[in-house]
N, C-alpha and C positions, 0 to 999 in steps of 0.2 A: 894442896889443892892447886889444877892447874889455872891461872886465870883468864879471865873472862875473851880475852881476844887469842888467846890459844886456843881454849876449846872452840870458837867461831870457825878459828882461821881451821883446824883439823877438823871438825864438821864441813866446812866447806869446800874441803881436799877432798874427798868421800864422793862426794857427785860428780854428776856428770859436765858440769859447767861452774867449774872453783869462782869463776870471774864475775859470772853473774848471780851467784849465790849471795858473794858477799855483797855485791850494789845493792841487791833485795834487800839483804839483811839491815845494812845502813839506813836506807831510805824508808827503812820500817820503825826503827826505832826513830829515827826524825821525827815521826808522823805523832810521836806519844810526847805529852806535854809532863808526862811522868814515867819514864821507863822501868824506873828502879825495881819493881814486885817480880818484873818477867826478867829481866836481867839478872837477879840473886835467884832466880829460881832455876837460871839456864847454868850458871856457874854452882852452886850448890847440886845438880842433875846432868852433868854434861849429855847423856844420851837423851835428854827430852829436847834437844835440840835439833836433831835428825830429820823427823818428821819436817820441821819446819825450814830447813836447810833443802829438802829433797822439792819441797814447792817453790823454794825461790830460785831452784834451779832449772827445774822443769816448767815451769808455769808464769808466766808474766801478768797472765791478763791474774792471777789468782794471787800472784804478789800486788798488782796494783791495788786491789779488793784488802791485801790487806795494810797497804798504805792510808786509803778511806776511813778504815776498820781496823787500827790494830789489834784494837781486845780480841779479834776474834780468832787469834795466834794462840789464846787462851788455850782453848780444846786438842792444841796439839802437845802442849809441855803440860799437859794430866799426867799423870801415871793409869792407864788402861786406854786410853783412847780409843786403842782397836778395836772393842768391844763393839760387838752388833747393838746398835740401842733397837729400841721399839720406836721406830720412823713415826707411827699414828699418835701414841701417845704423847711423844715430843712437839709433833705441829698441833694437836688439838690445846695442849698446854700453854704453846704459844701465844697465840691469839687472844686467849679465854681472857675476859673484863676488859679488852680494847672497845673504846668507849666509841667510837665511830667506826664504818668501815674499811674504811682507807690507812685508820692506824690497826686493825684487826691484818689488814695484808699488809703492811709494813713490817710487822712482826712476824709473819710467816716467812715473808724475803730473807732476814733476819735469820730467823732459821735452817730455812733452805740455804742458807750460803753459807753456815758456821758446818750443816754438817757434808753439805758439799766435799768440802774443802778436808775435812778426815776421811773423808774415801779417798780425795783426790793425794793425799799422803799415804794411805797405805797402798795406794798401788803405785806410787813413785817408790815407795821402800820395797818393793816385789815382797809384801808379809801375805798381801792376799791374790789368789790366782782370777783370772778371766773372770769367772763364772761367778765369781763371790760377786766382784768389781760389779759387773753389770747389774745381778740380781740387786743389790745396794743400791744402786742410781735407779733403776724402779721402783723398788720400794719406797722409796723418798720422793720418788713421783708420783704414785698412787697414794701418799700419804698426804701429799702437798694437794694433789689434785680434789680427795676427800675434805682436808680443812677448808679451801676454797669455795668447794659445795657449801658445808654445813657457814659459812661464814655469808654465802647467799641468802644461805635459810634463813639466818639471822637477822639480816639486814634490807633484806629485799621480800623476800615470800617463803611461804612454805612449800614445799614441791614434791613430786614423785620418781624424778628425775634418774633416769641410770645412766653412768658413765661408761662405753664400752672402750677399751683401746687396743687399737690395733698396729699393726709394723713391729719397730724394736719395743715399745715400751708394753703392748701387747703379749708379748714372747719372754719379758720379763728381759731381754738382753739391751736395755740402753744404755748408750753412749756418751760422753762427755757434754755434747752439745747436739743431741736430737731433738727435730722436733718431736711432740707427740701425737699423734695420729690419732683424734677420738670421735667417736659417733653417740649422739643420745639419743635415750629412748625413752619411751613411760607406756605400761601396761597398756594402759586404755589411750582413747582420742587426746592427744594433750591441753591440757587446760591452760588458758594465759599466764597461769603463775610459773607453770613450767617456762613458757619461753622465756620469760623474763628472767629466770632463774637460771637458765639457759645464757641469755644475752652476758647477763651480769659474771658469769662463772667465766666466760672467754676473755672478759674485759679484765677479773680477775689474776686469770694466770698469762694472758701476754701484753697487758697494759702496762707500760713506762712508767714508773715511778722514783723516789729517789733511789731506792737496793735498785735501781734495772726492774727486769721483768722475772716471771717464775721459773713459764716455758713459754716458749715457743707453740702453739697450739693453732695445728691443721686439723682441720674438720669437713675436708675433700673426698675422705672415704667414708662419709655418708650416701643413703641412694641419691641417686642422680647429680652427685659432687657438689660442685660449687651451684647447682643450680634447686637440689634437691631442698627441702625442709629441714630446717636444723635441726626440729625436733620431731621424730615421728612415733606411731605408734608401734608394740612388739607387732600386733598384727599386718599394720603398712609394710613395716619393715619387712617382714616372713614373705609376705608378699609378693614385696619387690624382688628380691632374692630366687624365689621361686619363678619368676614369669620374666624378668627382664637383668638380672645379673648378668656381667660379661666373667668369663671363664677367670681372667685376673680378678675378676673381684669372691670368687669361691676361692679361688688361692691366697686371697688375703685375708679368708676367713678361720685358715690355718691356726694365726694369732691369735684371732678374734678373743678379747679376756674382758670382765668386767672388772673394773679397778676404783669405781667410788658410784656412790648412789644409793640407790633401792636394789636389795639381794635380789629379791626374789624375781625382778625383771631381768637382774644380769643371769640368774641360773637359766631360764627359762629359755632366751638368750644363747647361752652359751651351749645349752642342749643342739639348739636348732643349730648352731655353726656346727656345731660338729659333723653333725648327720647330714647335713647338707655338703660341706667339704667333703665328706668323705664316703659321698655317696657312691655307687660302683662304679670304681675305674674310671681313666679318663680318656674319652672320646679322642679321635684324629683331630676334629675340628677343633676340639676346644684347646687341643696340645698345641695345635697351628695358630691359633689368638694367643695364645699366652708365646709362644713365639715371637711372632709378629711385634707384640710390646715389646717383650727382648730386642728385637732388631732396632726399632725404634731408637729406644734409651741408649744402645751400644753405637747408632747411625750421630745422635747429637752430640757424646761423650768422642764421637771420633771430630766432630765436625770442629769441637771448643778445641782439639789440641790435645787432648788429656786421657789417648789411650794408655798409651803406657804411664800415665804420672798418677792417675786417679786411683787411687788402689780399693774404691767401692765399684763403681761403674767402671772402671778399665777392664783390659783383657786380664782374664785369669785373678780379680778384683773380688771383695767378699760377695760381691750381689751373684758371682759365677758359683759359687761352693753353695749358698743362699737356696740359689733355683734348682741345682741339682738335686738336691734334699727335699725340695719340697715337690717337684715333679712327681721323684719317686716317691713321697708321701701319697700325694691326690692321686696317681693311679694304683695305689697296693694297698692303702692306710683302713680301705673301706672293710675288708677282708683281713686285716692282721690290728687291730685296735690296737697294740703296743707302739705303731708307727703314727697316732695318733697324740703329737707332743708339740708343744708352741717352741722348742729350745730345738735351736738349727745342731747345738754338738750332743743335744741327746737323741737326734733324729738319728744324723750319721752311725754313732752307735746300735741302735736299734735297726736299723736298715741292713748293717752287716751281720747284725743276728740272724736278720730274715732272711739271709739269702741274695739282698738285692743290690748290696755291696759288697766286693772282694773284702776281707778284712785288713789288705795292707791298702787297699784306695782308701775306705772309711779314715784308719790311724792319718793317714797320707793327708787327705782334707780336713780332718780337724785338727792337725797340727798346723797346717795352712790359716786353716778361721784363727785359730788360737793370735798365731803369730800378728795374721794381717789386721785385726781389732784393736791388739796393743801396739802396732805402728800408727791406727787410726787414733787410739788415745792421747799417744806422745804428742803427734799432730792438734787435734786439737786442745789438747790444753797447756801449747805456746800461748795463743792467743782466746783461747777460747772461742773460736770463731766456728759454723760448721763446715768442715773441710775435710775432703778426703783426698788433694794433692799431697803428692811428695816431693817439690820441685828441687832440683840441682842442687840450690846454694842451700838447700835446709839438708839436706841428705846425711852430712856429716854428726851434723847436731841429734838429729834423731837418731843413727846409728848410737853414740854418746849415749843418751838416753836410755836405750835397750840396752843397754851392756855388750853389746859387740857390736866393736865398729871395725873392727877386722871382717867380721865373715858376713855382717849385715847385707851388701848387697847380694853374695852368695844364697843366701840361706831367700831372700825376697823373690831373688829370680825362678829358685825349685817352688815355694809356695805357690807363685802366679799359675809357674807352667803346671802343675800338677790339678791345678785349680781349672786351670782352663781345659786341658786334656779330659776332665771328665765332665766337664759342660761339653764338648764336640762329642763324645761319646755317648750320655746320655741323653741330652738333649737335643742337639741336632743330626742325633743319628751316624757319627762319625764323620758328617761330611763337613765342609770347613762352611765358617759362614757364609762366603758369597758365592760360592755356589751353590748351597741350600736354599738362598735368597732368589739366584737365579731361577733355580726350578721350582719354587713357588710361583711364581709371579703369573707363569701362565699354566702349569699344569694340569690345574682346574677345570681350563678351560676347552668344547668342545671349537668355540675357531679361536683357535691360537691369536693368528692373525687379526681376526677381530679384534681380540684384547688388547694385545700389544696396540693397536692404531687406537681403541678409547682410553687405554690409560695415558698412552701420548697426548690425546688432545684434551684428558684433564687437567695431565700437566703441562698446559702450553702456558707462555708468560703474558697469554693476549688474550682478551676475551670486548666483543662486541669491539673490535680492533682497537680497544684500549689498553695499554700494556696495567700489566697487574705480575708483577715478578713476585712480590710476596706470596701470589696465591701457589705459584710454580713452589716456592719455597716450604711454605705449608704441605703442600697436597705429597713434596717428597718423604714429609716425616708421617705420612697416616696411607701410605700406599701400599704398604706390605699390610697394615691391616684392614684396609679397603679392599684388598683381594681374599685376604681371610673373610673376612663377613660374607662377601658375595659367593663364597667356596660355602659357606654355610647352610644359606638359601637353596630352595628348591629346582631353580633354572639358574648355575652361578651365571651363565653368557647372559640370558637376559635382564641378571638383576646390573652387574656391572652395563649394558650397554644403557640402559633405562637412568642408571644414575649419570652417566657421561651426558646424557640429553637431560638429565635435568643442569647440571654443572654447565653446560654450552647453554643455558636458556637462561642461565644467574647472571646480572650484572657485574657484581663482582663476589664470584665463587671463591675469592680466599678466606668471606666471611666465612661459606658454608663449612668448608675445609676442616677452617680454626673449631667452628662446632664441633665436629666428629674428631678432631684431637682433642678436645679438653670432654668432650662427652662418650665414649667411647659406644657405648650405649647405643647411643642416639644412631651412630653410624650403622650398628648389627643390626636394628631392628628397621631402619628403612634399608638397608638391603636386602632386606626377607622381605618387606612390601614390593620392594623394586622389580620381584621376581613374579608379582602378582599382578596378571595385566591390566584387569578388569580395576580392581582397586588402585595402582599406579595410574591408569589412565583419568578416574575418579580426583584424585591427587593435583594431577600435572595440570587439570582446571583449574585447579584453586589452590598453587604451592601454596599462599600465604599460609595455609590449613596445619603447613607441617608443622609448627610450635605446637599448634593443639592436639597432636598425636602422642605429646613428650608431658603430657602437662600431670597432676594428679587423680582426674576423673578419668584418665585413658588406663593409667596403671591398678584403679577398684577391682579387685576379684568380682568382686559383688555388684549384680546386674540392677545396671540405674533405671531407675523408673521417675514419675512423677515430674517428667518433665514441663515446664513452663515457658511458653512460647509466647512470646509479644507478638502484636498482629503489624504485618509490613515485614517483618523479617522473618517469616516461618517456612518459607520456602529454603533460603539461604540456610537455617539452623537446621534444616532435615538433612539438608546433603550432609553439610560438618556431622552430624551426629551418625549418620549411616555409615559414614566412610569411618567413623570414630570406630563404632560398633564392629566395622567391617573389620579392621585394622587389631583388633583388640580378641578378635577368634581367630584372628591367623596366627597372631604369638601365642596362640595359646593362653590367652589370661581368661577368658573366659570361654563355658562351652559351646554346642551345639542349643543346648537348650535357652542360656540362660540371653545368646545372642537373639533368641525368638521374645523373646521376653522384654528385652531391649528395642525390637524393630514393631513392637506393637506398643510400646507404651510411648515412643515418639512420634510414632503414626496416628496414634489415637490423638496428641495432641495437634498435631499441624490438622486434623481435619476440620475437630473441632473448632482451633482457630479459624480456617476458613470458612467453617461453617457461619462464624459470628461476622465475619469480614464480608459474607453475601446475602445478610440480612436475613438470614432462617431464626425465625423465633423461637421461641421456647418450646412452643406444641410441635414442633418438627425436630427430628431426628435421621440421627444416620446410625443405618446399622450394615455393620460390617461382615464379609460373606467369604466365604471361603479360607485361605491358609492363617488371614487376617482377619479372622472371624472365630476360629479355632486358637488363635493367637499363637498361632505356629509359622508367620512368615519367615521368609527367606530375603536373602539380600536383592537373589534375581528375581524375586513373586511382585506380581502388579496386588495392587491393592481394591477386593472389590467390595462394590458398594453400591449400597440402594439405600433411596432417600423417603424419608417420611412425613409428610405435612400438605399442607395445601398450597403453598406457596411459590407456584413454576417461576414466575421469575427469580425469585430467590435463588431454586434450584440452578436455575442455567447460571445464575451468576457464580455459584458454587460450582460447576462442572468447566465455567471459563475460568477460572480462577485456579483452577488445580489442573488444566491441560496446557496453562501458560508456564507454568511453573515445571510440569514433564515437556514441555519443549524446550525449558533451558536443562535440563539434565538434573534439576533439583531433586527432583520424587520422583519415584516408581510411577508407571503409566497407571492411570486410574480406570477400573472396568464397572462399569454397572450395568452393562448386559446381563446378570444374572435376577433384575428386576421383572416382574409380571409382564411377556411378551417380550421381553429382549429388548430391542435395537427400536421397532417400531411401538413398545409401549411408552406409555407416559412415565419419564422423568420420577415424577415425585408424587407419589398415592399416599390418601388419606391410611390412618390405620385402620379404620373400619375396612376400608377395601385390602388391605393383608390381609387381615382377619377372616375374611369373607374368602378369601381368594385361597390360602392352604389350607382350611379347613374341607372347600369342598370344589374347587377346581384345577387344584395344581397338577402337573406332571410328575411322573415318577420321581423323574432325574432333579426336576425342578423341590420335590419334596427331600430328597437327601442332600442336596446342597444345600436347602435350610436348617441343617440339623447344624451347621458351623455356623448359624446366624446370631450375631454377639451386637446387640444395643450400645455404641461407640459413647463414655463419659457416664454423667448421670442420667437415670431414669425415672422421673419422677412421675412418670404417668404410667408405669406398669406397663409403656410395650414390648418389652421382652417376653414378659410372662406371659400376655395374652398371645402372643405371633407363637407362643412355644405352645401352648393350650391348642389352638389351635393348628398348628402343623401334628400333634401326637394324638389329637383325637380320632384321625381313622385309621385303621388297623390296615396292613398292609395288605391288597390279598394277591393272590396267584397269580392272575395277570399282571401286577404291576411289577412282581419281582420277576418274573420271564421278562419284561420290559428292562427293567433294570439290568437285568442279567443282560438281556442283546444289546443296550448300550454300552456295558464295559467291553463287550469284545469288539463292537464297533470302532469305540477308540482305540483299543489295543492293535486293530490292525490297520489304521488311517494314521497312527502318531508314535508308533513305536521307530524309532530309531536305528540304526544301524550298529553293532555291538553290544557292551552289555546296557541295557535299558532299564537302570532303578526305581524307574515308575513303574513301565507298563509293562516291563515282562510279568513273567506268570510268578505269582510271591511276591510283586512289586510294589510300592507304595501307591498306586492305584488301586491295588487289591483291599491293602489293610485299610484304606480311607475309606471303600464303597460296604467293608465287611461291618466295619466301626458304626458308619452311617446307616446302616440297614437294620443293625441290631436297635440301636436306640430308636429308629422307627418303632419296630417289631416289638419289643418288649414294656417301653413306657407307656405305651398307649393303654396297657392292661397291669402296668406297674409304676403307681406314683412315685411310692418311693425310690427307685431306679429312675427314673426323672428327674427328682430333686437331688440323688447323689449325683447324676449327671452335671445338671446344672452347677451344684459347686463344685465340683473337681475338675471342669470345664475352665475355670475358672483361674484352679491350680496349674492347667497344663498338664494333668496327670490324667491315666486311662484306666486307673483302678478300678472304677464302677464298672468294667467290663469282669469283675469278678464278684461283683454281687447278684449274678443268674444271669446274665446275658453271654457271656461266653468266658466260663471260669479255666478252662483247661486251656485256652489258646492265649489271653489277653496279655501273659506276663512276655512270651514270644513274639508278641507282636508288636509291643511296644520296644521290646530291646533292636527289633528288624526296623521298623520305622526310624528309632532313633539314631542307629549305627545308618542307613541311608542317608537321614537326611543330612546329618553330619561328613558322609562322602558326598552328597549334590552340592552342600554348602562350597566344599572345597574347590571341587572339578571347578563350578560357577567363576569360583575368584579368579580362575586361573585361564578364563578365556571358554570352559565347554557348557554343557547343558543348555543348549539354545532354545 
């Protein structure tokens, strides 16, 4: 038998670093106050030594750990060690009857580092390839990251809690020292025990303790990042994704995996990333954001020093082979579900199946990923630090490491460049970076020159002749995607000129900058405002307003109602909420309709407010007339109204009170011309005198603009239903609708416009309004029941009752015409037309 310092010293010849194997190995035994069990068992086993020889060669920071820790040398001189164990069963074991929870993670540390450390020897022995390697280190991260949960559970609340994670540990390919990228979620609105449960699971896995920490744990690619809700719901979530995700963040839903939690929110989950990633094809614009990030990350990765040294973020670096793969995923993947895969070297593979890779480029870059991850590993688990430099004086040692230090540079230089040749290929089109860079910048635009002079003066170092170089500094790293956004929008020249005058109007615009670099978000969706004049001008009164565009009641699918207005400040909460609402159908989170729904349930409140703030009592009322009476207003509809009670001073004080507030631009102008006599009748009439008045003196015209007549809040005294009694008790007759009839072409040809005219042409929403109104005349006055469906689905916003006898064969066309217009007038409106 050969003895104990021969077998060492020949285990120690074997590696890549004789010299520092054997320091390890000394300073290891030092550390035991009894060596003797492992000593007879390394001399009785010479090859259980190996393992333990290839860590004190390769790994410092994992020999120090086991300086700390000798025991934990144990699990290397087994016999099997290599053996896949079961990650979950091992950390649930762990923990179990740790009697507080500080020693419940102490013992988890414990375990995360005993089996760390046999991964980290069988890929210093090359017994397991890439793919094992990584699959290994997530596994033991989702298994670490589940004990942590359930030790919440235990110790803090019960919860609902789903783990989602996303990047490497996502993809199942983590790395020696990643952090892990995770979002959570809970089916329904989350309940306080979730957040706690929440709070507690983050303090868990990257809180300092004696073992260190678990992981690392980013929680940045949740919606809205660092700013977003830690914990949201699957529905918020779906949401956001739907209505305000940036194009990088659908590509980061590639990953997207649940790895600890409640199942059935991660399936649910995982469904929607998929279909959502990989919905059809991927647009120019969104291929020119996810660009722009590119340039960004490869703009700072140049700025640190570290093109050539960085072999993730560098030229021809893993993030290049990364993005290729996953481009040609989100544009093919929707259409070919095979290319639907979280693992970057079974994409490669399956994309040259498809067609969409040459099959020697495929072989070509994933021998490249292969290589450049195991120079990432050597890297970091010197130090275990996260790194992905390969500087000068380590070059040698890591060559060593790999097992060829001969051809190592060789073999790094074809990885890179093969790597990178098919990012320039794929990705930017064959053209080199900076001049793909260049021809971005203003292509877009219809005056060149124009741009070129506001991107200049956003990035000037001076603002209000105060120098600010940081913001120069800032605005250079979000300028490639400050032109994508604005490329995005509807008018890209006047969304980018509109934000140069909001940035020249900021004190110090390198705050705003920094927003839209850490919000990405934030920056797309006010550049689609910025291109909206009418709303941008709304805005530029009252910047302070933009946080409140970004906040959680702006991103609701779901149309807010029920607002609550303090009296002194209801002026001020209308415009914020209109401009909210305005803001909120231009991205598209909510529609045409549900925006009407929106501008009548905060209108209803500011009235009523006013109404209390001018001294109208209780027996007085306002009822609401026209679009907002229908509850179908518009952003550009004045709001009309006629008042009820006896009270004129009251009234005038209500009528000044809501014309001071349309002369600061707060509210919609207010019309009450559509009252008994117009302009020269009284203000504010008893209800007796309505009553009196459409049952047996009104006008034609004056009786169908009462059919939009809606009693504003509550009704306690039944005037709705008495003014409705009375407007439907006389039947229409002949004369009144030839009357009728020569009003609508009166105004057809006094207010028809120039071009196409969505009101008053012929088929126009003037038609369907006077046809609507004329029927409910015509019909309820001989039909209750058709009244009373009126009545409620009046209520709904719906035009159904037009198919309970009043006009069944047209009503479902007329409503789809009405709807599809107003939804174009909305638009034109914001953008400066329909005057």
């Amino acid at each position: 038998m050969a003895s104990l310092s021969a077998v060492v010293s020949h285990a120690a010849d074997q590696t890549a670093d004789p010299e520092r194997a054997l320091a390890n190995f000394n300073a290891w035994v030092d550390a035991f106050q009894s060596p003797s069990p492992y000593l007879r068992s390394i001399e009785e086993h010479p090859d259980a030594i190996k393992p333990l020889m290839a860590i004190f060669a390769a790994s410092q920071s994992l020999s120090n750990v086991l300086r700390t820790e000798p025991e934990l040398a144990g699990i290397l001189l087994e016999s099997g060690f290599d053996r896949r164990p079961n990650y979950q069963e091992e950390a649930d074991r762990a923990w179990q009857g740790a009697p507080t929870l500080e020693a419940a993670l102490d013992r988890l540390r414990w375990m995360k580092r005993r089996d760390f450390l046999a991964i980290a020897a069988l890929d210093c022995l090359d017994r397991i390839e890439l793919t094992d390697t990584v699959e290994r280190l997530s596994d033991l991260a989702d298994a670490v990251v589940q004990a942590a949960l359930d030790i919440a559970h235990n110790f803090v609340a019960p919860s609902q809690v789903c783990i989602i994670a996303f990047g490497k540990l996502g993809g199942r390919e983590l790395n020696y020292s990643s952090d892990i990228d995770l979002v959570m979620l809970t089916k329904d609105e989350p309940a306080p025990n979730d957040l706690k449960v929440a709070e507690a699971l983050i303090r868990a896995l990257s809180g300092q303790m004696r073992r260190g920490i678990l992981y690392r744990t980013d929680m940045r690619l949740r919606p809205e990042g660092r700013f977003g809700r830690l914990v949201r719901s699957l529905g918020a979530t779906r949401s956001y994704y739907e209505h305000w995700a940036e194009p990088w963040e659908r590509q980061a839903l590639i990953k997207a995996r649940r790895c600890a939690g409640n199942a059935e929110t991660g399936r649910d989950f995982e469904r929607f990333a998929r279909a959502f990633a990989y919905r059809a094809g991927l647009q120019e614009k969104e291929l020119e954001a996810i660009r722009a990030m590119k340039r960004r990350a490869e703009s700072e990765t140049e700025k640190a020093g570290e093109t050539e040294t960085n072999i993730k973020l560098g030229r021809g670096g893993i993030r290049d082979i990364e993005f290729v793969a996953q481009l040609l995923q989100l544009a093919h993947g929707g259409r070919n579900p095979r290319l639907q895969t979280r693992s970057t070297l079974a994409a490669l593979a399956r994309l040259a199946e498809a067609g969409f890779l040459e099959a020697d480029e495929a072989k070509s870059l994933a021998d490249a990923y292969r290589f450049l991850r195991h120079v990432e590993h050597r890297l970091q688990l010197l130090e275990e630090h996260q790194t992905h430099l390969l500087p000068n004086d380590e070059r040698k040692r890591i060559a060593k490491l790999m097992g060829a230090p001969e051809t190592f540079e060789k073999r790094l230089d074809a990885c890179r460049h093969s790597a990178r040749e098919a990012l320039e290929r794929h990705f930017y089109g064959g053209q080199s970076l900076q001049s793909r860079t260049d021809s971005l910048d203003l292509a877009v635009f219809k005056d060149q020159n124009g741009a070129e002079q506001a991107l200049k003066s956003m990035g000037s170092e001076t603002s209000y002749g105060v120098p600010f170089p940081e913001a120069a500094e800032t605005f250079a790293q979000i300028k490639s995607e400050l032109v994508a956004a604005c490329a995005r929008s509807v008018d890209p020249d006047l969304a980018l000129k509109s934000l140069a005058s909001l940035a020249a109007s900021t004190p110090n615009p390198g705050q705003m900058f920094a927003m839209f670099r850490d919000s990405p978000q934030t920056l797309s969706r006010l550049a689609e405002l910025a291109a909206i004049p009418r709303l941008w001008s709304m805005l530029m009164r009252r910047p302070e307003l933009i946080d409140s565009l970004f906040d959680e009641q702006t991103a609701d699918t779901e149309a807010r109602t029920g607002f609550e207005i303090k009296p002194g400040a209801w002026s001020r909460i209308a415009f914020r909420e209109r401009l909210r609402s305005g803001a909120r159908f231009v991205w598209g989170i909510i529609d045409r309709r549900q925006l009407a729904l929106e501008l009548t349930s905060f209108a209803d409140a500011v009235l009523l407010t006013a109404k209390t703030e001018a001294g109208l009592d209780n027996e007085s009322a306002i009822a609401a007339m026209g679009r907002l009476g229908a509850r179908r207003p518009g952003l550009g509809s004045d709001w009309d109204v006629v008042l009820i009670g006896n009270n004129g001073a009251a009234a005038e004080k209500f009528l000044q009170l809501c014309n001071e507030a349309v002369e600061k631009g707060e509210i919609p102008p207010i019309d009450s011309r559509l009252r008994p006599e117009g302009r020269s009748g009284a203000l504010i009439r008893s209800i007796d005198y309505y009553e009196e008045y459409y049952a047996r003196h009104a006008e034609p015209w004056e009786r169908l603009a009462a059919v939009n007549l809606r009693i504003i809040g509550d009704d306690p005294h039944g005037y709705g239903q008495r003014l409705q009694n009375a407007l439907m008790s006389r039947p229409v007759s002949p004369e009144s609708r030839t009357e009728m009839n020569r009003l609508r072409l009166r105004m057809k040809s006094e207010r028809k416009q120039k071009g196409l005219d969505l009101k008053f042409a012929d088929g126009g929403m003037a038609d369907i309004e006077l046809t609507m109104q004329l029927a409910v005349l015509e019909r309820s006055a001989e039909n209750h029941r058709l009244r009373a469906i009126y009545d409620q689905l009046a209520e709904a916003r719906d035009w159904q009752w037009l198919t309970e006898g009043a006009l069944p064969a047209t009503a479902n066309p007329m409503r789809e015409a009405m709807t599809e217009a107003s939804a174009i007038v909305e638009r034109v409106w914001t953008r400066g037309g329909c005057k």
